[in-house]
DOTI-226712 format. One record per residue (C-alpha): z, x, y. Coordinates in steps of 0.02 Angstrom, whole numbers, plus 50000, padded with zeros to 5 digits. Each point is the difference from the previous one (the first is absolute). Layout:
BEGIN
<rec pz="Z" px="X" py="Y"/>
...
This chain:
BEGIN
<rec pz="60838" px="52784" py="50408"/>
<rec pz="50115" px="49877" py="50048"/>
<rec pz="50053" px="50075" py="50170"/>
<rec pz="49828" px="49991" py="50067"/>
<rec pz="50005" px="49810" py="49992"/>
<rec pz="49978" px="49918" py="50158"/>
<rec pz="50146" px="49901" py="50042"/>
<rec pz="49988" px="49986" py="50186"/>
<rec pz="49947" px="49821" py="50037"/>
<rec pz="49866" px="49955" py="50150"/>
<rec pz="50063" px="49916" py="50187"/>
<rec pz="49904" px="49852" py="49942"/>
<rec pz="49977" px="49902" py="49833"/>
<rec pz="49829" px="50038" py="49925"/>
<rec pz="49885" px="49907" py="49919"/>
<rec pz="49838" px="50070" py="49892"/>
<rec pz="49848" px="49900" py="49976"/>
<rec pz="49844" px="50050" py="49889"/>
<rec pz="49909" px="50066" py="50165"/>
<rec pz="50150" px="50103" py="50023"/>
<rec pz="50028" px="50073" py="49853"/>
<rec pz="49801" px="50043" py="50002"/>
<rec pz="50036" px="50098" py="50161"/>
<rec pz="50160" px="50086" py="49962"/>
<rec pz="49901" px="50071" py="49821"/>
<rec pz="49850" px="50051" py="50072"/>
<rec pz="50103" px="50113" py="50132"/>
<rec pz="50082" px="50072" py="49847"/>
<rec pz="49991" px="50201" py="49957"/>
<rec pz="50056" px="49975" py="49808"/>
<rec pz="50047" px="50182" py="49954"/>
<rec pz="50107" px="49993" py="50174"/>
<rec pz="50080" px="49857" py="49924"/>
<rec pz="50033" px="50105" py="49798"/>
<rec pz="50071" px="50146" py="50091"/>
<rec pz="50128" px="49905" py="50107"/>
<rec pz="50068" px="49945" py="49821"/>
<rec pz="49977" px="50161" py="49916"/>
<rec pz="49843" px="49985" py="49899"/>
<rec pz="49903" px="50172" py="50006"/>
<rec pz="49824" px="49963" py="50064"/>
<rec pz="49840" px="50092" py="50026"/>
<rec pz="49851" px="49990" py="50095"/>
<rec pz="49828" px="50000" py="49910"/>
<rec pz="49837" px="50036" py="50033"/>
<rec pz="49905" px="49845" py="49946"/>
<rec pz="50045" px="49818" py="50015"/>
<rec pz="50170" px="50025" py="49940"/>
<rec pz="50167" px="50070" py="50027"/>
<rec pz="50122" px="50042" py="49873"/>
<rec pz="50175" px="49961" py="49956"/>
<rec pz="50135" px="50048" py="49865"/>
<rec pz="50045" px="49849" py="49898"/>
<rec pz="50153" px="50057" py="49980"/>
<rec pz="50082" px="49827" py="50046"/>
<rec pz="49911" px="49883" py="49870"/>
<rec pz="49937" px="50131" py="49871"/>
<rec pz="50119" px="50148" py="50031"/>
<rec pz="49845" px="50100" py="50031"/>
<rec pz="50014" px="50167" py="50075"/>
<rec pz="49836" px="50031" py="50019"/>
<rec pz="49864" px="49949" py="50133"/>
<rec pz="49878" px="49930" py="49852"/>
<rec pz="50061" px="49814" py="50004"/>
<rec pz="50039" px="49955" py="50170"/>
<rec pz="49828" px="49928" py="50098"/>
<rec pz="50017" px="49957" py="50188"/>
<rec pz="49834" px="49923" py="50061"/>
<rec pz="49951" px="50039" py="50182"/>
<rec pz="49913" px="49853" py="50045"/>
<rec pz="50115" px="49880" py="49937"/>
<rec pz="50179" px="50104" py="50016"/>
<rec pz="50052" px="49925" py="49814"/>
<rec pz="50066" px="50098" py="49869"/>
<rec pz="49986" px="50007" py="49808"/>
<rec pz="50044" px="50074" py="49855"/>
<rec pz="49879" px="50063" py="49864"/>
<rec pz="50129" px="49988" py="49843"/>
<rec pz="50102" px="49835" py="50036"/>
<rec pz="49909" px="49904" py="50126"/>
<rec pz="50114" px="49972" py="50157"/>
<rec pz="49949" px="49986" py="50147"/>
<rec pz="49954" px="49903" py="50170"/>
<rec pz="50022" px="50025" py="50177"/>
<rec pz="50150" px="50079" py="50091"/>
<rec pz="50104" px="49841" py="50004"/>
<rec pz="50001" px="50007" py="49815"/>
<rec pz="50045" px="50161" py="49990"/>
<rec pz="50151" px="49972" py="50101"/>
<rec pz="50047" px="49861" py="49918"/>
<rec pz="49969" px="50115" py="49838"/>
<rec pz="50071" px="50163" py="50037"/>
<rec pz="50121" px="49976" py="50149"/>
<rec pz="50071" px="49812" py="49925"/>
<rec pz="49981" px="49928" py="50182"/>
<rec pz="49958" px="49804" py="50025"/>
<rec pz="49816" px="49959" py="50040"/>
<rec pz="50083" px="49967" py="50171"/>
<rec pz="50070" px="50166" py="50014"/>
<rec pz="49853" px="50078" py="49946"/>
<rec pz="49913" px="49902" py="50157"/>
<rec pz="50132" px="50080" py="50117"/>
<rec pz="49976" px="50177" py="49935"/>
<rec pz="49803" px="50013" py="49982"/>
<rec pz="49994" px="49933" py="50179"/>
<rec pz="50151" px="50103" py="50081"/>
<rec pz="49898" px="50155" py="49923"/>
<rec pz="49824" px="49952" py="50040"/>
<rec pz="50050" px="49937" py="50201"/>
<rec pz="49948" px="49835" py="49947"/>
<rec pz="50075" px="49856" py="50106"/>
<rec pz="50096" px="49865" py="49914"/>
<rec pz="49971" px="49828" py="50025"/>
<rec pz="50145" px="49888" py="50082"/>
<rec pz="50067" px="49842" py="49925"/>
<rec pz="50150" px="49896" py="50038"/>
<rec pz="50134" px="50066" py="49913"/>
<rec pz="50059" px="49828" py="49917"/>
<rec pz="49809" px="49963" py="49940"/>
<rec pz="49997" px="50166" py="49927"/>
<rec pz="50160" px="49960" py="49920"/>
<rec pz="49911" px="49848" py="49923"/>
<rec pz="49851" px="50086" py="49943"/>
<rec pz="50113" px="50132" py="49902"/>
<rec pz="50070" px="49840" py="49938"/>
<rec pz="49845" px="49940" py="49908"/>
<rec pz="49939" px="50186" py="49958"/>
<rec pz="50170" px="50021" py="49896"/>
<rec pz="50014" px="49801" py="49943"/>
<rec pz="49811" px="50019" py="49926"/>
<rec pz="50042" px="50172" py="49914"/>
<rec pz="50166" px="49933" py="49930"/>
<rec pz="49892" px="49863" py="49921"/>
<rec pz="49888" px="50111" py="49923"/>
<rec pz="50135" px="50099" py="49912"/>
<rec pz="50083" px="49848" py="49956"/>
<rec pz="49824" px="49949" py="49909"/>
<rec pz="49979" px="50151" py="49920"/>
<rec pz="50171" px="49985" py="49922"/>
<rec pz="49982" px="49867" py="49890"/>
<rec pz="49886" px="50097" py="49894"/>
<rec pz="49894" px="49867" py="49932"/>
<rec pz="49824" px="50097" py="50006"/>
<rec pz="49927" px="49908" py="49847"/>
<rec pz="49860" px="49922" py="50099"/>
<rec pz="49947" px="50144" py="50103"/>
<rec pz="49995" px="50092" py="49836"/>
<rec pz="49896" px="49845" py="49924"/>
<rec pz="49871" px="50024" py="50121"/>
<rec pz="49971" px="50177" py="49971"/>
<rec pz="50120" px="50093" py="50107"/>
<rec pz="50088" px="50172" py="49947"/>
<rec pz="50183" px="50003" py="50013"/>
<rec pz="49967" px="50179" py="50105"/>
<rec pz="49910" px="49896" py="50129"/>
<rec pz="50124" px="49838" py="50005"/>
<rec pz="50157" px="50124" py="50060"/>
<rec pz="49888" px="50097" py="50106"/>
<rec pz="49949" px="49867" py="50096"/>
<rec pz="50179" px="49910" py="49984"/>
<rec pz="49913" px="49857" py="49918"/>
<rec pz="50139" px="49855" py="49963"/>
<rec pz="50014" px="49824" py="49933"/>
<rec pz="50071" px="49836" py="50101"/>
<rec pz="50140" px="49891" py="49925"/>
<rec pz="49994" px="49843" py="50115"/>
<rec pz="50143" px="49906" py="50065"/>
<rec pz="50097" px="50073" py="50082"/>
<rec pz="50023" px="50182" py="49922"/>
<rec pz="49914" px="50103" py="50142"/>
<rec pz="50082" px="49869" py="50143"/>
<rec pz="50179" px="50030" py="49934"/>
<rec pz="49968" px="50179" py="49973"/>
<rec pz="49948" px="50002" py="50160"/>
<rec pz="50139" px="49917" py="50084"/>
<rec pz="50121" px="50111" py="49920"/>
<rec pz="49907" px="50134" py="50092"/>
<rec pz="50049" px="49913" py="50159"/>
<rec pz="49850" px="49897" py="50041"/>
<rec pz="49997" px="49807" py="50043"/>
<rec pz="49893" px="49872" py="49953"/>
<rec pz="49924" px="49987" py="50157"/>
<rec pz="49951" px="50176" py="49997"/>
<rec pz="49914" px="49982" py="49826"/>
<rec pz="49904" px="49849" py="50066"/>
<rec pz="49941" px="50107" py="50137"/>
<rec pz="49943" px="50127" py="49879"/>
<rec pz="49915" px="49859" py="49891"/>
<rec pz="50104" px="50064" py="49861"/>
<rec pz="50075" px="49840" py="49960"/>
<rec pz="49913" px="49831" py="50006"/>
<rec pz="50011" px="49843" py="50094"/>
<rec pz="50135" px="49952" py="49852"/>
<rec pz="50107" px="50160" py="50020"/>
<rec pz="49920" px="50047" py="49852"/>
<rec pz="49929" px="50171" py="49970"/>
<rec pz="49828" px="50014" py="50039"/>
<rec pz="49948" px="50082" py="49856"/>
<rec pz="50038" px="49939" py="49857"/>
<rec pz="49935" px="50039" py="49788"/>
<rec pz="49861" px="50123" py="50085"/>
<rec pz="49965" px="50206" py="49980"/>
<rec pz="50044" px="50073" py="50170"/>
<rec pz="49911" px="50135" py="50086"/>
<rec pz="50049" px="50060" py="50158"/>
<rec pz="49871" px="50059" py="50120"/>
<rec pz="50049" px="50173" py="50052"/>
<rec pz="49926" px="50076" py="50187"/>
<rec pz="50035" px="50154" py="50071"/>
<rec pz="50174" px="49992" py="49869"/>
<rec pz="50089" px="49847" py="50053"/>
<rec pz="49955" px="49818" py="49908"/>
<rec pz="49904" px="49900" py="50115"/>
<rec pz="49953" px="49834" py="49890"/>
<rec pz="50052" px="49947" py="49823"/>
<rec pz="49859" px="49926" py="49873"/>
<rec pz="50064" px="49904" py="49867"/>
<rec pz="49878" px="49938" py="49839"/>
<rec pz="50065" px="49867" py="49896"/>
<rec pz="50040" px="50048" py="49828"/>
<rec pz="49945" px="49826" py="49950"/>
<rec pz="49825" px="49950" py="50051"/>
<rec pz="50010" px="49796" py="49928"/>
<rec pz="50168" px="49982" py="50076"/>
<rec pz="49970" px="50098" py="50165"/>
<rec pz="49959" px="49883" py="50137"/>
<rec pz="49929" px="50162" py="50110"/>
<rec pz="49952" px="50127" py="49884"/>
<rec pz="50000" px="50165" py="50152"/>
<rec pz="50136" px="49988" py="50148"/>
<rec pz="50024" px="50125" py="50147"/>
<rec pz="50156" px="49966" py="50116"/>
<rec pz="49845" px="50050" py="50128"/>
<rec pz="49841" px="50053" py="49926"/>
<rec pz="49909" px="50078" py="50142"/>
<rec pz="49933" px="50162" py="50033"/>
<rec pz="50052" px="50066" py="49822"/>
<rec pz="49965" px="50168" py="49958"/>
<rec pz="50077" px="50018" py="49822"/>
<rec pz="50016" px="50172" py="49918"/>
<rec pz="49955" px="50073" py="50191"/>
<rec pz="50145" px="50137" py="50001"/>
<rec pz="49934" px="50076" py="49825"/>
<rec pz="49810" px="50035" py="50023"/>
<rec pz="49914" px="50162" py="50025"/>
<rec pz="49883" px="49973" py="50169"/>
<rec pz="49887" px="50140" py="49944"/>
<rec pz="49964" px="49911" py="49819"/>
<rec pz="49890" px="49846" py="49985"/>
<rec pz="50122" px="49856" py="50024"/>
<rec pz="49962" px="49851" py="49877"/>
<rec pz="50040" px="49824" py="50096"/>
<rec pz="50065" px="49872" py="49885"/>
<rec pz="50018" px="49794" py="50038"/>
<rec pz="50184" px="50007" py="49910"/>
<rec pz="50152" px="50090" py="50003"/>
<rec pz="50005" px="49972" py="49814"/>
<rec pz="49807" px="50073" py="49965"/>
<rec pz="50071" px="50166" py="50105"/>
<rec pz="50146" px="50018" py="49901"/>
<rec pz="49910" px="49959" py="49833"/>
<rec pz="49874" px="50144" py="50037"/>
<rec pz="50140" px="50125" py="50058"/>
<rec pz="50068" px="49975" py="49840"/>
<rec pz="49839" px="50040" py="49910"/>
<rec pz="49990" px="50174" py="50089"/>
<rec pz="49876" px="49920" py="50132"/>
<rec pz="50119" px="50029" py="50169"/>
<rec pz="49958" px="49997" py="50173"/>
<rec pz="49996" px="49816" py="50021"/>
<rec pz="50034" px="49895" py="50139"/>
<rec pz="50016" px="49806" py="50006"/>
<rec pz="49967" px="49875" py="50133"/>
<rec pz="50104" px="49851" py="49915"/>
<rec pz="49821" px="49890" py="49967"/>
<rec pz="49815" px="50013" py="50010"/>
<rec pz="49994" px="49912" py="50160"/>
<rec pz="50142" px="50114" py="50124"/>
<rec pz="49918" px="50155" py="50013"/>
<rec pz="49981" px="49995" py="50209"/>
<rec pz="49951" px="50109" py="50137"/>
<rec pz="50190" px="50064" py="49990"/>
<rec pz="49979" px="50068" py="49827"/>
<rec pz="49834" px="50080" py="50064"/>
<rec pz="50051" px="50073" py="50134"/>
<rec pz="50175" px="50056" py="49917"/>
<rec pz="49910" px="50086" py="49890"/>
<rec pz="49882" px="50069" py="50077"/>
<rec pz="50145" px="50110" py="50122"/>
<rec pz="50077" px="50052" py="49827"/>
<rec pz="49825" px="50102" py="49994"/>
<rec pz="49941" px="49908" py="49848"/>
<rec pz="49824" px="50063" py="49971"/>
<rec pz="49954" px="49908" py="49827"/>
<rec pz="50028" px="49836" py="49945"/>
<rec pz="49964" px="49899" py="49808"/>
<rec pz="50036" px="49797" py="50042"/>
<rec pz="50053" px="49939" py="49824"/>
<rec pz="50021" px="49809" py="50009"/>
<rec pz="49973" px="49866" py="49883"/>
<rec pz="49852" px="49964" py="49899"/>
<rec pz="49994" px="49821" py="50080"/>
<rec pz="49914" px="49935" py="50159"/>
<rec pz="50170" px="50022" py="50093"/>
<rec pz="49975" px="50196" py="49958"/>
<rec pz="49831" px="50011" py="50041"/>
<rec pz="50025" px="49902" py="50174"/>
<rec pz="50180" px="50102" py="50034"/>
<rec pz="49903" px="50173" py="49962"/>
<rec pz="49848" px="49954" py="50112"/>
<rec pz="50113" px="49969" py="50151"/>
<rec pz="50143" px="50148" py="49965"/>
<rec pz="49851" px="50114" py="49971"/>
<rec pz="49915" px="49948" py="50169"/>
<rec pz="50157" px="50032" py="50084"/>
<rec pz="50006" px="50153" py="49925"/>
<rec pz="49836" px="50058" py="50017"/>
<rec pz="50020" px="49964" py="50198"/>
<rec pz="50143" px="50127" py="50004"/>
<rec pz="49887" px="50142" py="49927"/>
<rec pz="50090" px="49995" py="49834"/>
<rec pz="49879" px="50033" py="49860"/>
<rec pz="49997" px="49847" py="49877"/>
<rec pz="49968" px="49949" py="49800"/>
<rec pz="50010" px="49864" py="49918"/>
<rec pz="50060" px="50005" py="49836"/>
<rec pz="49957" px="49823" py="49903"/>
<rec pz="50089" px="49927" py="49857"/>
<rec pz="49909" px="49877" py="49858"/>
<rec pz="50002" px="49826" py="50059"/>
<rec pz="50179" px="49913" py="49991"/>
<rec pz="50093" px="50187" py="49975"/>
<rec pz="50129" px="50059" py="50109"/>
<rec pz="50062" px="50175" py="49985"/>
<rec pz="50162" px="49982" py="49940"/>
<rec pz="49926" px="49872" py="49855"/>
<rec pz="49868" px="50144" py="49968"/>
<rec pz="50120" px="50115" py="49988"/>
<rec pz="50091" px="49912" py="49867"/>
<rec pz="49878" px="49929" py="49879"/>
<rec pz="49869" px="50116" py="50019"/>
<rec pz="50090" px="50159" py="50040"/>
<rec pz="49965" px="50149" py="50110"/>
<rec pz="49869" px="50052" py="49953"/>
<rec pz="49894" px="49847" py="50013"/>
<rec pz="50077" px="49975" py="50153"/>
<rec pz="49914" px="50183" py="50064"/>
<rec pz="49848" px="49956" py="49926"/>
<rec pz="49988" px="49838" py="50110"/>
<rec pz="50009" px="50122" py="50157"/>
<rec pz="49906" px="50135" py="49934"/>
<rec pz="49848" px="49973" py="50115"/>
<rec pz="50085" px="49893" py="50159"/>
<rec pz="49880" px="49939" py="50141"/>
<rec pz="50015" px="50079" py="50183"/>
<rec pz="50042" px="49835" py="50101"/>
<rec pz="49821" px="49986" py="50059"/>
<rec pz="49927" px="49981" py="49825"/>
<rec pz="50142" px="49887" py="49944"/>
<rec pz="49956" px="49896" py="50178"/>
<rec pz="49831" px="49992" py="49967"/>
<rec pz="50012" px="49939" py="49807"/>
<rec pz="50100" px="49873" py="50063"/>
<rec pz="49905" px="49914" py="50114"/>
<rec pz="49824" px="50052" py="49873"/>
<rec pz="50100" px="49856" py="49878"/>
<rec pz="49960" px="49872" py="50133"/>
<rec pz="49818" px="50012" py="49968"/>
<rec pz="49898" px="49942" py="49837"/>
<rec pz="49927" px="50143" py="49912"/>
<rec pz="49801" px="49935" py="50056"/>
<rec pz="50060" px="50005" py="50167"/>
<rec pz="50079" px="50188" py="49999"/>
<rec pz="49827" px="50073" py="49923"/>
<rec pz="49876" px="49911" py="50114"/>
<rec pz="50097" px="50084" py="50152"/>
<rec pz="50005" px="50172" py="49889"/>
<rec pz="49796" px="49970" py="49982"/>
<rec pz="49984" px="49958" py="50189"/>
<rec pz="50094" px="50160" py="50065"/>
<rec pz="49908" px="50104" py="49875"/>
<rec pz="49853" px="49936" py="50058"/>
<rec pz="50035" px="50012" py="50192"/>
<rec pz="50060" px="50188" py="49964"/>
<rec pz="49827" px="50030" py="49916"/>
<rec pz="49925" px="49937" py="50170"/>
<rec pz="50108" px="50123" py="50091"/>
């Protein structure tokens, strides 16, 4: 496979944002893609085409290998893997997410965008620096509070899950990687001090269309933490994002944490937002051109849950995304739940969610006393006598 690798490089230097990649994968023919790199393929009747899985599963049959036709991703039925066709190169064919880019649009006729070559230098810069980090983190093997909290060790390695030393560990890594200071300040990986920025926490790295594109750390020490939750960035987080099914009801969590906790309690198809309060009308509208159809918003049992799931499921809602809510007992998160009261408790809590209307209207029904809500039920019931 290797000689089919693109290695021809473009006039100009590109650059990708997320409204490019959108384009580039929705021009994308996926079984084009699996035959340039010698994956059998075959076209079926129904919503689905098929593929051999002969290059995760060494399947040699067309009974594992899914390739939706609305969405162009591919799975398979007896491992799992799967995505969309940059993951597949990436996969199968070993090329950079970059290179991946490059070939998906050089076969699709998809124009490149232009970018000055020395800014795109910089941006591969911080790509690399913030990946080197993350396997740096993930090498000093210290998972005890991840597992603590509830986490398999399947799902810390799969989702390169690591642990932060403080000092200066990651910044002299780093700079024997060939970085300076003043690039790691740019990055916000070290502090005002020169210190590293994170420091004693559980890292997770926010993962988007397969390059890391913010770090979450969460202190391992809640009484000596000064900030127990700290994103280099923090905005428009869509944790999880490159793993989930579109065609399967996707459950929303507040917490990179309560995602993992479930994933590790068989309960996958998560996403995260990074806090009650950040879903926007980015994540709405991101989600909504992955095709999403069915959404569960599992937040907190607290009034920042309730008040975060009233306005992500509005936004939602106003994307034409179907919406539940599933609610917690008072003071619960899902992670905590998970723990203490195990899995099944935790799918009894959900076991009969509220579309977002109902959930909307309870809400503002607890404003009201009790005398209040049946004199207007006795009023309507009288005016629809009338009628």
């Amino acid at each position: 496979m290797s000689s089919l690798i693109v290695k021809s490089k473009p006039k100009n230097s590109i650059h990708y944002s997320t409204e490019f990649i959108d384009l580039l994968l929705s021009k994308v023919d996926m079984m084009d893609v699996m035959k340039k790199y010698g994956i059998e393929v075959r076209p079926g009747s129904g919503k689905s085409n098929f593929y051999k899985a002969s290059f995760c599963c060494n399947k040699t049959d067309f009974d594992n290998g899914r390739i939706k036709k609305d969405t162009q991703t591919y799975r398979c039925l007896s491992c799992h893997t799967g995505g969309n066709a940059l993951h597949f190169l990436q996969q199968v064919a070993e090329l950079s997410f970059r290179e991946s880019v490059i070939e998906l649009a050089h076969m699709f006729d998809v124009e490149l965008p232009v970018i000055d070559p020395d800014e795109l230098k910089k941006i591969e810069r911080k790509e690399k620096a913030l990946k080197l980090a993350i396997e740096f983190y993930q090498s000093q093997n210290n998972t005890d509070y991840m597992i603590s909290r509830g986490l398999s060790e399947e799902v810390i390695q799969k989702h390169k899950i690591g642990y932060a030393p403080g000092g200066r560990a990651l910044r002299s890594y780093l700079e024997q990687q060939g970085y300076t200071k003043a690039e790691l300040l740019e990055y916000r990986l070290l502090n005002a001090k020169g210190l590293d920025s994170f420091f004693y926490r559980a890292i997770i790295p926010v993962i988007m269309n397969g390059k890391v594109t913010d770090i979450y750390g969460r202190a391992v020490n809640d009484a000596k933490a000064g900030i127990k939750h700290f994103y280099l960035k923090g905005d428009n987080i869509l944790g999880g994002i490159d793993y989930i099914d579109p065609k399967k009801t996707v459950y929303l969590f507040e917490a990179a944490i309560d995602r993992l906790v479930a994933e590790s309690h068989g309960i996958d198809n998560g996403i995260d937002t990074g806090g009650a309060g950040k879903f926007s009308s980015y994540h709405a509208k991101r989600l909504k051109k992955m095709n999403i159809e069915k959404i569960m918003i599992i937040y907190d049992g607290d009034a920042a849950g309730i008040k975060g799931a009233l306005h992500a499921g509005q936004l939602l809602i106003e994307q034409g995304i179907k919406v539940w809510i599933g609610e917690l007992p008072n003071q619960m998160d899902p992670a905590k739940m998970l723990l203490e009261k195990g899995k099944q408790a935790f799918i009894d809590a959900l076991y009969n969610p509220k579309t977002f209307t109902k959930f909307k209207m309870y809400q503002e029904l607890r404003k009201y006393k009790l005398e209040d809500i049946l004199e207007y039920v006795s009023d309507t019931s009288k005016e629809s006598e009338l009628n």
